[in-house]
N, C-alpha and C positions, 0 to 999 in steps of 0.2 A: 244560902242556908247550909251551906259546909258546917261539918261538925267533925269535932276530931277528940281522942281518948287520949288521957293520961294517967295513969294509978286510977283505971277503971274506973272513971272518970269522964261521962261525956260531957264540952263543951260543944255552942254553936256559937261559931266565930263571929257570926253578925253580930253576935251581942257582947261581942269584947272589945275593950276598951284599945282606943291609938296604941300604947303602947303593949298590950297582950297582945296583939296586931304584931307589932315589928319585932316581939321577941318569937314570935311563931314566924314570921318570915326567917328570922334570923337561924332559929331552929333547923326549919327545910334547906337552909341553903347549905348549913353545918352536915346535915346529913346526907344532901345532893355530894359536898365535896369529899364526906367520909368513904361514898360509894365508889367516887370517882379513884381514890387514893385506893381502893380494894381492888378494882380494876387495875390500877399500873402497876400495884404488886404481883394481878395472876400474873401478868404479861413478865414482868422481872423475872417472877418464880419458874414459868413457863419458858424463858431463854436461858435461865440456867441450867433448866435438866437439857436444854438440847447442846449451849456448852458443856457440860460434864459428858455428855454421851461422845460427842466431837471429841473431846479429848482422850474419852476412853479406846477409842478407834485410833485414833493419832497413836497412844502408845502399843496398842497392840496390833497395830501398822508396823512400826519400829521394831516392836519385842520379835515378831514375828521376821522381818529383813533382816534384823542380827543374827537372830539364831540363821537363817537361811548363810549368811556371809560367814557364819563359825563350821559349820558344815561344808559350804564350799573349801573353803582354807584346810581343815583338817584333809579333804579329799586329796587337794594340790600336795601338802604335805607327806600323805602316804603316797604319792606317786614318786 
């Protein structure tokens, strides 16, 4: 005696026909796979900010050893 709403709208599934049956099956599973695809997005979304962070470290790794290696060099230089 499941019941479910649609455009506020309740139905009881007992009382629906084979096929409002497997379009309602067909429904849940559309919506099971919607969720599932919302889930692999955070996960995508959520290793790109931790790439972009990685990355942002990586150049300001560099930026920071350059400038360190033009300093050294200017030093050798005045000597």
């Amino acid at each position: 005696m499941a019941k479910i709403k649609l455009d506020d709208v309740e139905y009881d599934t007992d009382e629906m026909s084979d096929n409002a049956k497997a379009q309602l099956a067909s429904l849940q599973f559309n919506e099971a796979h919607i969720n599932r695809l919302r889930n692999e997005l955070a996960i995508a979304d959520t290793a790109k900010i931790a790439y972009v962070n990685a990355l942002k470290r990586e150049l300001e790794t560099k930026d920071s050893a350059d400038e360190d290696n033009k300093s050294k060099s200017k030093k050798k230089a005045a000597e």
